[in-house]
MIDOVEX-822341 format. One line per field, with one value per residue (C-alpha): residue number from 1; residue in three letters; x negated, y, z negated. Coordinates in Angstrom, 3 decimals. Example, Ala and Ser with C-alpha at 12.3 -4.5 7.8 and 13.67 -1.06 7.14 Angstrom:
# MIDOVEX-822341
n c(1 2);
res c(ALA SER);
px c(-12.300 -13.670);
py c(-4.500 -1.060);
pz c(-7.800 -7.140);
# end
This chain:
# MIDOVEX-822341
n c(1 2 3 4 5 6 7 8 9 10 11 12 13 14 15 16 17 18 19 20 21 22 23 24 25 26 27 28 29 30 31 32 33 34 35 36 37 38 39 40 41 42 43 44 45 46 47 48 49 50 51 52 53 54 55 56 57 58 59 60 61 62 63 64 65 66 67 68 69 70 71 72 73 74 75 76 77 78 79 80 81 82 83 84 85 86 87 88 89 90 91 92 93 94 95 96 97 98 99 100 101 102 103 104 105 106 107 108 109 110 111 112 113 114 115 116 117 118 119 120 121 122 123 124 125 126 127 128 129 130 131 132 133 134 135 136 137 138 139 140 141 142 143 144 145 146 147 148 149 150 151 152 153 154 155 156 157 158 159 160 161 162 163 164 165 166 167 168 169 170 171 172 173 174 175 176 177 178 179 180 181 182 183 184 185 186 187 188 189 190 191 192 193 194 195 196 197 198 199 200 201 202 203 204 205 206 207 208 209 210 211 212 213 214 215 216 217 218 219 220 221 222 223 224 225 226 227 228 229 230 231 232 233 234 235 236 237 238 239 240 241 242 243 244 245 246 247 248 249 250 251 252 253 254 255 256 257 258 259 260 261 262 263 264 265 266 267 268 269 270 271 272 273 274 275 276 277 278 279 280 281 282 283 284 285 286);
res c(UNK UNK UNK UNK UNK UNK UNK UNK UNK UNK UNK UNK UNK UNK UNK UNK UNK UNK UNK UNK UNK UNK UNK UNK UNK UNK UNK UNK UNK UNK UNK UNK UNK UNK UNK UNK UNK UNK UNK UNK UNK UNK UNK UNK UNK UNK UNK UNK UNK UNK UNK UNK UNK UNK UNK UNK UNK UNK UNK UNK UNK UNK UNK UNK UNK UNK UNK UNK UNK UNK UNK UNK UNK UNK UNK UNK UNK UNK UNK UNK UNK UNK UNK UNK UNK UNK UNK UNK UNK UNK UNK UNK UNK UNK UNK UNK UNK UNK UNK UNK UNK UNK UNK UNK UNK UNK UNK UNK UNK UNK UNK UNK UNK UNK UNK UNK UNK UNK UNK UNK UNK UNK UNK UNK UNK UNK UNK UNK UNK UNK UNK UNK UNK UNK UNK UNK UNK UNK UNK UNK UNK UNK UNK UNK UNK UNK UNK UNK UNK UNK UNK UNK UNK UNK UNK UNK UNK UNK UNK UNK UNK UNK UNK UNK UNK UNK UNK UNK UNK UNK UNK UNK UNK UNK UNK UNK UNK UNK UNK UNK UNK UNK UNK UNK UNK UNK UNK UNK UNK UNK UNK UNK UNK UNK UNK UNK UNK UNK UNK UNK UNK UNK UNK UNK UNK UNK UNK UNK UNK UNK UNK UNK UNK UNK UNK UNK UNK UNK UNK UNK UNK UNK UNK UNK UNK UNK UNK UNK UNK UNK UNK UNK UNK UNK UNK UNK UNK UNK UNK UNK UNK UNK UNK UNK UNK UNK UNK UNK UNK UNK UNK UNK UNK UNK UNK UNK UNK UNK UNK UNK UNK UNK UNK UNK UNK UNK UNK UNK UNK UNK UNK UNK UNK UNK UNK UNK UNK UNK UNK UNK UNK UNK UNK UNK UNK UNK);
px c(-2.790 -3.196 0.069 -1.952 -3.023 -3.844 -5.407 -6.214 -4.973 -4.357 -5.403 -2.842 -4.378 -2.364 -4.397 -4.768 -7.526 -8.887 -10.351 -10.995 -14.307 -16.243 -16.645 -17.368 -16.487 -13.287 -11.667 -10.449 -9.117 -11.507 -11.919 -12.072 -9.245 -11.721 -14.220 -12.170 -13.785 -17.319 -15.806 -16.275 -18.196 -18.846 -15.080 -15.917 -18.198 -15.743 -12.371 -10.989 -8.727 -7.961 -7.632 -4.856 -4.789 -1.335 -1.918 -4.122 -2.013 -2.420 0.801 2.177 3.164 4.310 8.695 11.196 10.235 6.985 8.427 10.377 7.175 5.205 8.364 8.522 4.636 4.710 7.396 5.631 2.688 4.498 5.163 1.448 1.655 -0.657 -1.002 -0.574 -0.895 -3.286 -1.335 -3.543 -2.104 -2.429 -0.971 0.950 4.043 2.659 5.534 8.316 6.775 6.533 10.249 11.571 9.450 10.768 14.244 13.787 12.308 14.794 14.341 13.537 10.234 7.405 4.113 2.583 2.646 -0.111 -0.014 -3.334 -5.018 -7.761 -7.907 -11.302 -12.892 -15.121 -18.265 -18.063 -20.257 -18.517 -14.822 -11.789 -12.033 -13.842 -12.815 -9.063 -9.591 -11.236 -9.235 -5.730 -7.408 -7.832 -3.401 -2.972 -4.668 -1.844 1.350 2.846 6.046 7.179 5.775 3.821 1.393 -2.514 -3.713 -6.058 -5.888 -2.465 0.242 3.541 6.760 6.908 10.565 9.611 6.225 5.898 2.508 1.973 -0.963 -3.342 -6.649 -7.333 -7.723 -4.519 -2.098 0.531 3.313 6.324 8.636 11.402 9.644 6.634 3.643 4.028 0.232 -3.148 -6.330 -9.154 -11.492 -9.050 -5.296 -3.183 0.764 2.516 5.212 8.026 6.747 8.847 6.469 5.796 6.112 8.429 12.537 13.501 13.332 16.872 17.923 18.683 18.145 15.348 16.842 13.895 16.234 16.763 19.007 17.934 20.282 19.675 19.205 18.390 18.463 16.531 19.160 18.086 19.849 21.453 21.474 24.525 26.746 27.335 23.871 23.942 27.444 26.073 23.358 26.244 29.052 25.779 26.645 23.368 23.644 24.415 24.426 23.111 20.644 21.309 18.995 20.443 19.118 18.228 20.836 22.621 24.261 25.245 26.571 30.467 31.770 33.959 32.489 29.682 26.874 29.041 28.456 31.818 33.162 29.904 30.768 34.616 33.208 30.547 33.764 36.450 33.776 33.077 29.605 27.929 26.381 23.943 23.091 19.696 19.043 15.675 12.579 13.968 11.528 9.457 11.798 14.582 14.016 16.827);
py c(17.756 14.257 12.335 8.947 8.099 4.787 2.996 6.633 7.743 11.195 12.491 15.192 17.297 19.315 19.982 18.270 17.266 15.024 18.056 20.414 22.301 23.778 27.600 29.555 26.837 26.870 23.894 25.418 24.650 24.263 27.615 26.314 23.417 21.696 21.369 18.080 16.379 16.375 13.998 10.884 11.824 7.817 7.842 9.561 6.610 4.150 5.013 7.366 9.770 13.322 15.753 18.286 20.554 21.736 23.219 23.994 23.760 22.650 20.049 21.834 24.435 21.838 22.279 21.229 23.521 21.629 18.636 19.743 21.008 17.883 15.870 17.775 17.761 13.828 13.681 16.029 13.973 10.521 11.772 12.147 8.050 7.915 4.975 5.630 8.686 9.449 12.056 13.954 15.191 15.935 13.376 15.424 15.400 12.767 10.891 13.345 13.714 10.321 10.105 13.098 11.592 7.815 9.763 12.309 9.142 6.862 3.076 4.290 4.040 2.776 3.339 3.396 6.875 6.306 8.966 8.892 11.495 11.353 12.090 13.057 16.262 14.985 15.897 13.422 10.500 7.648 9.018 8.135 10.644 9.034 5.376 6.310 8.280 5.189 2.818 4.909 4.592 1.009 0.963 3.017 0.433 -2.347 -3.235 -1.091 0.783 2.786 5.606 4.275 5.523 3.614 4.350 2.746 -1.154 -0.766 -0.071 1.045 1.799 5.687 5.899 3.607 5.149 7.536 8.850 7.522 8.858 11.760 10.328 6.782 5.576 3.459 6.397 5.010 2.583 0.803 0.009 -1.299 -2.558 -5.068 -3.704 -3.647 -4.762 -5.005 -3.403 -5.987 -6.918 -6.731 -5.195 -8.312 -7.427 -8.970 -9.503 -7.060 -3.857 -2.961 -4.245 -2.989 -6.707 -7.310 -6.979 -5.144 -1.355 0.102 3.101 6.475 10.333 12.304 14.203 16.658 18.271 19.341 21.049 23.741 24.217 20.625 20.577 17.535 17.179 14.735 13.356 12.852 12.225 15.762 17.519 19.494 19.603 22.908 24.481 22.435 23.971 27.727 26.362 24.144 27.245 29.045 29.583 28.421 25.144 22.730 19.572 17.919 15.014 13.696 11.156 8.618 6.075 2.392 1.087 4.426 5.135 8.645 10.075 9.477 9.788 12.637 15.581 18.454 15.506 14.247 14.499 13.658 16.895 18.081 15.833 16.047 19.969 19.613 17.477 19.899 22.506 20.347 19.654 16.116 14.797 11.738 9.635 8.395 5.063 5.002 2.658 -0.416 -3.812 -4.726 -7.930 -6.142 -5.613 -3.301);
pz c(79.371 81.100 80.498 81.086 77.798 77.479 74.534 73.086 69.428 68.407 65.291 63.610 60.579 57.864 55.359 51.976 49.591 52.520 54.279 51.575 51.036 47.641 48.014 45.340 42.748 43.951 46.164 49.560 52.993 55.781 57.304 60.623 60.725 63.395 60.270 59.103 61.804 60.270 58.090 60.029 63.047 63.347 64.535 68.312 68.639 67.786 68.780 71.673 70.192 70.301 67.112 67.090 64.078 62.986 60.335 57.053 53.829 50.396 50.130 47.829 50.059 52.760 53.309 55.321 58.333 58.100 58.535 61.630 62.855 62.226 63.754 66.795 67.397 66.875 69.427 72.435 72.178 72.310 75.877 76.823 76.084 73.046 71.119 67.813 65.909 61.888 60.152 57.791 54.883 51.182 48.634 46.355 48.490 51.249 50.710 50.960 54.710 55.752 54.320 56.635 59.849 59.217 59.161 61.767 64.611 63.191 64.203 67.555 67.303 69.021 68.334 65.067 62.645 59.847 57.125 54.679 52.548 49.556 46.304 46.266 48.541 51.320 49.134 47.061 48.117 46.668 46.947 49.464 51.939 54.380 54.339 54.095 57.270 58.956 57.894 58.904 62.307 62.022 61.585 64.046 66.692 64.838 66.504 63.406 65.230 62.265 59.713 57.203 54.508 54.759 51.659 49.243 49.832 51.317 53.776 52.650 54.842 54.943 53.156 50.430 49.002 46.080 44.011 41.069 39.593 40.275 39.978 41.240 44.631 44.476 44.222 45.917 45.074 46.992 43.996 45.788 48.619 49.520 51.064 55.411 55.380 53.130 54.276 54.309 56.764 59.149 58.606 57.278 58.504 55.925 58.740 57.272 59.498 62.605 65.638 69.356 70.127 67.730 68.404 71.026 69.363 68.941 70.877 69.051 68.745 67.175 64.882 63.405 61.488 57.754 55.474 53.362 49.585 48.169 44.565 42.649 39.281 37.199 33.908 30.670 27.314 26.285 29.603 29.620 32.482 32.148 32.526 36.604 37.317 38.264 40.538 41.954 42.452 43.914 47.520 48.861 47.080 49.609 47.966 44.783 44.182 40.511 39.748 37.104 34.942 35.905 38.539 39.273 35.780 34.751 31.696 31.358 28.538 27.843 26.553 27.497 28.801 31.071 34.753 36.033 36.008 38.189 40.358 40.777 41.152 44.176 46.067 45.535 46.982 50.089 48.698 48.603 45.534 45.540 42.948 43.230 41.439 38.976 39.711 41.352 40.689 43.867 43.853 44.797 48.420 48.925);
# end
């Protein structure tokens, strides 16, 4: 492969609702991965890029070895001096990926990795297929030196998305954080995204790497402490994600709803335990 890319993007695919197909009544991945193309053949005219399918899976199915693989792929091809990069992927756990990439690349960074999917199949006429795929082209040709999700109207910093709902064509938020950019006639940075031109970039290692054993656990009122401690004596357990209320509060007070004693347990055993804070308001830029 020429190592002389230029001004050239390259176009990653992973499956997703953006390149599914109708067979049978039934919504399936493309047979042939090289398919998704059909869905903007506009884009050869427009923009030099090159497509690399990595694989075809329903979300879902997508884990942590993806995300290595997806990593790693992003990486060899930085070498070949591409531009930017349009990641492909479905929108149920979108966000989990663009998480592990932001983390795996680190602040090191330097060309732009735009993550966009659809909520619609390609079939239908006045869905988001299409026009998400364009327009995660159009922020891959920014200055954008970071992972971000184009979706919708928006650009959101990879680790700061979630989904929040299954049917519009807004599906993703950035509760604790502003947008990085708006989609509009032209891509409006809002000025918080990391930039090519921006700072000097800060060295550091790629680190595509991901442990397997986490468990997280979502409190409510009346979860008992006891039913987590199994899964946390469990020898493949690893480490525990407890995601609190509001700020970061957990059950204290003494008796079987407490969490204390789960997580005086995980430390005595070596293991770490995280507590996640709830929705944070898009004031508090954390």
């Amino acid at each position: 492969m020429n190592r002389e890319r230029n001004n050239k993007l390259c176009l990653m695919y992973t499956g997703g609702t953006i390149g599914m197909q109708r067979r049978g009544g039934v919504l399936c991945p493309p047979e042939d991965p090289h398919d998704f193309l059909k869905l903007a053949p506009e884009l050869a005219k427009s923009v030099d890029f090159d497509y690399v399918p990595i694989m075809n899976k329903d979300s879902t199915n997508i884990n942590h070895e993806d995300w290595r693989t997806i990593a790693e792929k992003i990486h060899e091809h930085i070498a070949y001096g591409y531009k930017g990069f349009v990641i492909a992927h479905g929108t149920d756990t979108m966000h989990f990926t663009a998480s592990a990439l932001a983390f795996a690349f680190g602040k090191c960074l330097r060309v732009p990795v735009v993550l966009t999917g659809a909520q619609t199949i390609p079939e239908v006429s006045h869905g988001d297929a299409r026009v998400n795929l364009i327009r995660a082209f159009k922020v891959a040709q920014t200055e954008i030196a970071e992972v971000v999700i184009s979706f919708g109207e928006f650009v959101f910093r990879g680790c700061r998305a979630q989904k929040k709902d299954e049917r519009r064509f807004d599906a993703f938020e950035s509760p604790s954080y502003y947008p990085l950019g708006y989609i509009t006639e032209e891509i409006l940075l809002t000025g918080l995204a990391r930039t090519r031109t921006g700072a000097a970039q800060e060295e550091g290692e790629f680190l595509p790497y991901f442990s397997d054993g986490i468990v997280q656990f979502s409190l409510i009122p009346g979860l008992e402490s006891r039913l987590i401690e199994p899964v946390v004596r469990d020898e493949g357990c690893r480490g525990i994600i407890l995601q609190s209320f509001g700020a970061g509060n957990v059950p204290t007070e003494e008796g079987r709803y407490s969490v204390i004693d789960i997580i005086r347990l995980t430390t005595d055993l070596g293991k770490p335990t995280i507590v996640k804070i709830g929705r944070a308001s898009c004031r508090e830029r954390v």
